[in-house]
C-alpha positions in Angstrom: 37.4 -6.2 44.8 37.3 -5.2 41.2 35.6 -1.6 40.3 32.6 -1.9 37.7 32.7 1.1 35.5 30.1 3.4 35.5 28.0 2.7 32.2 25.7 5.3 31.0 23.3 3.0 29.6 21.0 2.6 31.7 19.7 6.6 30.8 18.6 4.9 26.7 16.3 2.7 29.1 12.8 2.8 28.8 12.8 3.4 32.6 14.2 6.7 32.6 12.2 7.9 30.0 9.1 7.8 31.7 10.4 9.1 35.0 11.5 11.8 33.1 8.3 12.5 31.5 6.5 12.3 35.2 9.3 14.1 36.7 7.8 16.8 33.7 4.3 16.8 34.8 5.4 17.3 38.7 7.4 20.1 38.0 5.2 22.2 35.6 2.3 21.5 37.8 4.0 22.1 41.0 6.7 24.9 40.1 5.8 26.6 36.8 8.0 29.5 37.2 11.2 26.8 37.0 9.4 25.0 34.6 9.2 28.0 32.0 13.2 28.3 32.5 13.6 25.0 31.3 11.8 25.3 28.2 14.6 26.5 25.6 17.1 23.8 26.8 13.9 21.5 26.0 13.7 23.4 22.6 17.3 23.1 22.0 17.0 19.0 22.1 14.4 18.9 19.8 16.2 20.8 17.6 18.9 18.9 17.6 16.7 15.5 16.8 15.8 17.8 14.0 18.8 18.5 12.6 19.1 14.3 12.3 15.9 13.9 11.6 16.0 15.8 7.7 18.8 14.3 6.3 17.5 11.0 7.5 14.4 11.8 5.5 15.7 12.5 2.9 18.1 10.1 2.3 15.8 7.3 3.1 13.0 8.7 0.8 15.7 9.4 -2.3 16.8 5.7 -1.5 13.7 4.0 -1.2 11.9 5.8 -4.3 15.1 5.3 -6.4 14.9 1.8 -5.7 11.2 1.2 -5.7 11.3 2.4 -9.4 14.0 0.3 -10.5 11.7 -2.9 -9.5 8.4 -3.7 -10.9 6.2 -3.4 -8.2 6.0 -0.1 -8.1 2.1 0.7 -9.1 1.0 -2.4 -6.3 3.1 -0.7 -3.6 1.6 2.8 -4.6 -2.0 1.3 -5.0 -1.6 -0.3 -1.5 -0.4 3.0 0.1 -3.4 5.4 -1.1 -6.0 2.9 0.4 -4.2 2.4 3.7 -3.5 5.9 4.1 -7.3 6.9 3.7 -8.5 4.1 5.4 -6.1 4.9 8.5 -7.8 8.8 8.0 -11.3 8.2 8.0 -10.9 5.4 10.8 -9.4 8.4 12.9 -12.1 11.4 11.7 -15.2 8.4 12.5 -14.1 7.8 16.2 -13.1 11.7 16.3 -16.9 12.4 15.9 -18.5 9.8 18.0 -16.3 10.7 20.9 -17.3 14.2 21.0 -21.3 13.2 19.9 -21.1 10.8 23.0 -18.8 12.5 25.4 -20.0 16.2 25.1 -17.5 17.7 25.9 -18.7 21.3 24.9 -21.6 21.1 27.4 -22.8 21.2 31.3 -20.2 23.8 32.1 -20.2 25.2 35.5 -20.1 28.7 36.8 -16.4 28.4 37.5 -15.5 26.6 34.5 -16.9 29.1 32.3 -14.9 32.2 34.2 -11.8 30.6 33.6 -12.6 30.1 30.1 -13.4 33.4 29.2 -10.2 34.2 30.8 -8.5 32.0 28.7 -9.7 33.5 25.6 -9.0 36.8 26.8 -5.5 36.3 27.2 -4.6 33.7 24.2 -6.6 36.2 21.9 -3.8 37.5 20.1 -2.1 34.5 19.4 -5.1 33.0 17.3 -5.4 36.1 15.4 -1.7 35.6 14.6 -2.4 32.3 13.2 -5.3 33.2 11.3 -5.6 30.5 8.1 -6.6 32.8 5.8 -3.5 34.7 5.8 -1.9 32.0 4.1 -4.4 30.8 1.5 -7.2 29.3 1.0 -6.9 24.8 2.1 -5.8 22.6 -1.0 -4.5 25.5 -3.3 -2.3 26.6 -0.8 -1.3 23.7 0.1 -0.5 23.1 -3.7 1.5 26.2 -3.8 3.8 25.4 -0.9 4.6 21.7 -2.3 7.2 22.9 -4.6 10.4 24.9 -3.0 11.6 27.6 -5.1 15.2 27.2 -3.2 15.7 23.8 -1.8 18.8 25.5 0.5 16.1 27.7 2.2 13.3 24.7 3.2 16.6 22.9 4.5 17.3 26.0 6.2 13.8 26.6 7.6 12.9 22.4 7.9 10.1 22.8 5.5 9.2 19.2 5.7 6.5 19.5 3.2 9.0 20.7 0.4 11.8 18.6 1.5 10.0 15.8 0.8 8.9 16.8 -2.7 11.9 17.3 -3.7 13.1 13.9 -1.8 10.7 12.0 -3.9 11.4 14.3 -7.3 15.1 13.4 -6.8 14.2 9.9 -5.6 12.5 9.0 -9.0 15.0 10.9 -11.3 17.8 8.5 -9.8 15.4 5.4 -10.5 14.6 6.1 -14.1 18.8 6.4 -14.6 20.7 3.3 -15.5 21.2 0.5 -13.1 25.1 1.2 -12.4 24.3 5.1 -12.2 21.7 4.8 -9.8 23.3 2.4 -7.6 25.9 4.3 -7.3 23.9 7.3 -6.0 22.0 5.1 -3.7 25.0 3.3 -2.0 26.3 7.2 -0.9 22.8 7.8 0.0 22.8 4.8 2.3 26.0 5.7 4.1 24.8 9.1 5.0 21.5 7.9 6.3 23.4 5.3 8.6 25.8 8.2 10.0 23.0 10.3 11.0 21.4 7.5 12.2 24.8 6.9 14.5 24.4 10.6 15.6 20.5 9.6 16.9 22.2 7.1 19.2 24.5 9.4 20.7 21.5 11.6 21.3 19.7 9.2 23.4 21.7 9.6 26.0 20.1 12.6 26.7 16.8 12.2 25.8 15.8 11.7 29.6 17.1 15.1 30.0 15.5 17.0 26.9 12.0 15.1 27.6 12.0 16.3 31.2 13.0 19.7 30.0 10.0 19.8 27.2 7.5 18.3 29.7 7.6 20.5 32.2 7.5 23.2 30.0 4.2 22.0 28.3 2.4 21.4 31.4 3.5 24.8 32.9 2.1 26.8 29.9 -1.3 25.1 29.9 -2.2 25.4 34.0 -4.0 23.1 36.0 -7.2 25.4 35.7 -7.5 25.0 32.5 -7.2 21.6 32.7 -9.7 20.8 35.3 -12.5 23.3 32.9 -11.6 20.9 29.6 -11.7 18.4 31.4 -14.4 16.4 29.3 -12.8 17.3 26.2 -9.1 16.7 27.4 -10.9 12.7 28.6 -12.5 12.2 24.6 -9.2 13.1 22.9 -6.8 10.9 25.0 -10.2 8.0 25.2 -10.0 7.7 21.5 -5.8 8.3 21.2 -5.8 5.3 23.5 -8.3 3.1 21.7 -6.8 4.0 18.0 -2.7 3.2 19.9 -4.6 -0.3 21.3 -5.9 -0.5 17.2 -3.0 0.0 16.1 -0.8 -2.2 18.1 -3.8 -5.2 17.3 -3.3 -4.8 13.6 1.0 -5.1 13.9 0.0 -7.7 16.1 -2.3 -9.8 14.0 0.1 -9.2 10.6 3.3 -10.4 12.1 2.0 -13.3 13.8 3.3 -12.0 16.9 1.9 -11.2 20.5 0.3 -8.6 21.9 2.7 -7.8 24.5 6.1 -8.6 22.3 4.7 -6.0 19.7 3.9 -3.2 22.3 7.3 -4.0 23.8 9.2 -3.8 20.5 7.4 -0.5 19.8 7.8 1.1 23.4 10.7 3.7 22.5 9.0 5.2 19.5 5.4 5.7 21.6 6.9 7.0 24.8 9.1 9.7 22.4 5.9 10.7 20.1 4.3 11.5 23.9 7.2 13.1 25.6 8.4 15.6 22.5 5.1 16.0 21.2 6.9 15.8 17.5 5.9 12.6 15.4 8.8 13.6 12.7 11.4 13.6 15.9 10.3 9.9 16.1 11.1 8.9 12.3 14.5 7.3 12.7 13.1 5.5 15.7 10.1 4.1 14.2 12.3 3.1 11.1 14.5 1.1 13.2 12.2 -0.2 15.2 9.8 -1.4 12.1 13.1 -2.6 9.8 15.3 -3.9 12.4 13.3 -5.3 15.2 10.2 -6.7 13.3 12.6 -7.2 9.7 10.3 -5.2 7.5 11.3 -4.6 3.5 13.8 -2.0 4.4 12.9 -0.3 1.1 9.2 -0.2 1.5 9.5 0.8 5.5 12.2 4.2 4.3 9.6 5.5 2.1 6.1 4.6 3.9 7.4 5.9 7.3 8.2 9.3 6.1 5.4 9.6 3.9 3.2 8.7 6.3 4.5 11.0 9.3 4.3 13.8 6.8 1.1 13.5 4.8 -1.4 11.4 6.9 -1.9 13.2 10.1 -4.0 11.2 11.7 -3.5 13.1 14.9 -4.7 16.1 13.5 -8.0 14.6 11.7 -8.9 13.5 15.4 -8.4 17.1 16.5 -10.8 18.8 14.1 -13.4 16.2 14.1 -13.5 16.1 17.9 -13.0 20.1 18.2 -15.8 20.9 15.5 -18.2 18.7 17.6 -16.9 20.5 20.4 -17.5 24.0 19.1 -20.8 23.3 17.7 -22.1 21.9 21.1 -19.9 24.7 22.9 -22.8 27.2 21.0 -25.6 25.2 20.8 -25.5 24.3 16.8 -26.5 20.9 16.2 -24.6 18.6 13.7 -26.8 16.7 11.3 -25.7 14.0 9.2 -24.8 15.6 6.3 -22.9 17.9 8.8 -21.1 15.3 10.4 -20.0 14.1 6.7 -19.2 17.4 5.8 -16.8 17.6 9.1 -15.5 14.0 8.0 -14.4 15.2 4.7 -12.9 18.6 5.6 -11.2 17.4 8.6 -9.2 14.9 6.4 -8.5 17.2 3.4 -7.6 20.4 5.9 -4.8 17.9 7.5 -3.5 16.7 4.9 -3.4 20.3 3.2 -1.6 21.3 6.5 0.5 19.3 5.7 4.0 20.4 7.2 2.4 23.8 9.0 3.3 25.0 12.5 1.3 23.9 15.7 -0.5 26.4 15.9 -1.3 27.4 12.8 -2.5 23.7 11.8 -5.2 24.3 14.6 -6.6 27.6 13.6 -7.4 25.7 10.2 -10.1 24.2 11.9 -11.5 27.6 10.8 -11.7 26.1 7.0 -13.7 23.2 8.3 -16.3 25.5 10.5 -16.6 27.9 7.8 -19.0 25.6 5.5 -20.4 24.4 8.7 -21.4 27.7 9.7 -19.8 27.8 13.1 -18.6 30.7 14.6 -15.5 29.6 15.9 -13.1 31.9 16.9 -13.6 31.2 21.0 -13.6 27.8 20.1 -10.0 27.7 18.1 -8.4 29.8 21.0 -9.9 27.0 24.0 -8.3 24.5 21.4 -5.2 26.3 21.4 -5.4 26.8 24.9 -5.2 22.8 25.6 -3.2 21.5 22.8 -0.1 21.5 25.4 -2.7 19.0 27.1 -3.7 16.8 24.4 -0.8 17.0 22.5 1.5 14.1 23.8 -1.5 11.6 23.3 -2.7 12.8 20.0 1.0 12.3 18.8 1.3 8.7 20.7 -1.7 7.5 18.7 -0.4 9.2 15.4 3.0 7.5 15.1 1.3 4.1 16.4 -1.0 4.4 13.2 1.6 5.0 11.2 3.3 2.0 12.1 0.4 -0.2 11.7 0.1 1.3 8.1 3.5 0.9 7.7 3.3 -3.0 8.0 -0.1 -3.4 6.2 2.1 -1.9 2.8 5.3 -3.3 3.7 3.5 -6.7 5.0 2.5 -7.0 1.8 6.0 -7.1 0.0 8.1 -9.0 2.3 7.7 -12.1 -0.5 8.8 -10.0 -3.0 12.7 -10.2 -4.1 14.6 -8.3 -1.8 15.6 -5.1 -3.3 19.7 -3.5 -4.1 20.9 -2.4 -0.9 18.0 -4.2 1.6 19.4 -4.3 5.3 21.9 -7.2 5.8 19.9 -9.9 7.7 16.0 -8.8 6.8 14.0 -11.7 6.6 11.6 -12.0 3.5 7.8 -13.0 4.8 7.1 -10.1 6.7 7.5 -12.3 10.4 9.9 -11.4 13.3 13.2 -13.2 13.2 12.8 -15.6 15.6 15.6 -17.0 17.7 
């Protein structure tokens, strides 16, 4: 009888991804003490996805600017990304507020609930005080002040994504205002780097099962099952309205390419079920490219500059974070949110992410600070309990953010499928926006 060899594909299905990510959840639940041991070999993954995940960036950004500006549709593709990238923000901050003014989730606390949260603040006190906002500057001028690198060796170095991609479109613009031949010259090197690290992403995914368990565990073992059981309410309105903007989202990719329901969720599986088990939308980029360029045969052009733009700038994740945790703070202490409030909250969640732009975890939530500030909120218990459960929320608030960003990525790219393919397009992309079909 001949031997089948042993193929190692099966650990790239989408099968062992999940049971990784439940075997996660068991395990930091169950044995936290294990589960903490296993978080730097979980760390040590995702930086490795990192290390791909710049140069991808930046080559794809330098490639697709370059080009854009050598064609003649660059104001209509720039137009079209402005209104789809607010619309995609306020869309997020609107159902981030009626979740919270529906589900109340900072009232009706028992007894019990409210001991554990005082313990919680007691103990994560430090950490918030560390991550304090106004150590860093003041919102948009700080933001404006951390755009431009003053060595580009050190962001590479430190994975400043903000100023890497700066200086990715900077660069990306010089080489599409040189001359035709110069340009594609640049742009052809550019290309072959962004395909080798894109090789080096496939080799990893043989151990994503591996580094997803490893991060999973830990994530669930640092946030406790108390805790969980005292936010409950909150925990239920983020992941309610991550859900319903991943279902939006997968409608609107749906409904552009002409294609089912089911076939789009299917073809953007691997993507979704990464953003929820790393907790990192930019570990997902070369995925989501892939998926959105060589799956559903997107402009590659248009697709290598939205995604990255997108995943960087328009954090729709965290716009539903402060909306729903500034309802959650005011109800928490018993200040109620007018209109003009909830405006004010509506405009200051979207301008805090978007000047966050590139920020650690943690330090991205304390900003919420900038938002409660004109509110007149005290929140400093409240940013701590948020802290507290962002290990919680995390892996759905990042699920619905990459969806979005696909669906924003096909309603620009949708748009210019017509147009004449571009130098250096993928071999095989179909113009019309549709799904090859067989």
């Amino acid at each position: 009888m001949k031997r089948i060899p042993f193929s190692p594909r099966w650990l790239k299905s989408i099968w062992a991804i999940i049971g990784a990510i439940g075997a996660g959840v068991v395990v930091g639940l169950y044995q936290p003490r294990f589960a903490t041991e296993l978080v730097p070999y979980g760390n040590l993954y995702l930086s490795f996805l990192k290390m791909c995940v710049i140069p991808i960036m930046v080559t794809a950004i330098v490639s697709s600017v370059g080009r854009l500006f050598m064609s003649r549709n660059s104001g209509k593709v720039l137009r079209r990304m402005i209104l789809v990238f607010l619309a995609g923000l306020l869309l997020a901050g609107i159902l981030g507020l009626g979740a919270g003014w529906l589900g109340k989730p900072g009232e009706g606390f028992s007894a019990d609930q409210r001991t554990v949260l005082g313990r919680e603040v007691l103990d994560r006190e430090p950490a918030a005080e560390s991550a304090d906002p106004a150590a860093s500057g003041n919102g948009l001028l700080q933001f404006v002040f951390d755009l431009i690198p003053s060595n580009i060796f050190i962001a590479l170095g430190q994975g400043d994504s903000l100023q890497i991609l700066f200086f990715s479109v900077v660069v990306g613009i010089a080489v599409g205002l040189l001359s035709v031949h110069a340009g594609d010259q640049f742009l052809l090197m550019t290309d072959l780097l962004f395909k080798a690290f894109q090789r080096i992403i496939a080799w990893a995914m043989y151990m994503l099962p591996v580094g997803m368990f490893c991060m999973m565990a830990g994530q669930i073992a640092g946030a406790g099952a108390d805790l969980l059981l005292a936010m409950v309410k909150y925990i239920a309105c983020i992941y309610a309205v991550s859900l319903l903007l991943l279902l939006l989202g997968v409608m609107v990719v749906s409904v552009k390419l002409g294609q089912g329901f089911l076939r789009t969720l299917s073809g953007l599986k691997e993507p979704l079920w990464i953003a929820f088990g790393t907790q990192n939308s930019i570990a997902t980029m070369p995925y989501v490219l892939e998926a959105l360029r060589d799956r559903f045969r997107l402009n590659a052009n248009t697709v290598n500059l939205v995604v990255p733009l997108g995943i960087v700038l328009c954090r729709y994740s965290m716009v539903l974070t402060y909306t729903t945790g500034i309802v959650f703070i005011a109800q928490l202490y018993g200040v109620p949110l007018g209109p003009e409030g909830l405006l004010v909250a509506l405009a200051g969640a979207i301008l805090t992410a978007v000047a966050g732009a590139g920020s650690p975890g943690i330090v991205s939530i304390a900003m919420i600070a900038l938002i409660a500030g004109p509110l007149q909120l005290p929140y400093a218990t409240g940013v701590i309990l948020l802290m507290a459960v962002n290990p919680i929320i995390d892996p759905g608030v990042t699920a619905a953010n990459v969806m979005l960003n696909c669906a924003s990525t096909v309603m620009i790219a949708g748009g210019t499928a017509d147009e004449e393919a571009s130098p250096g397009s993928e071999p095989g992309a179909r113009r019309g926006g549709k799904l090859q079909t067989d």
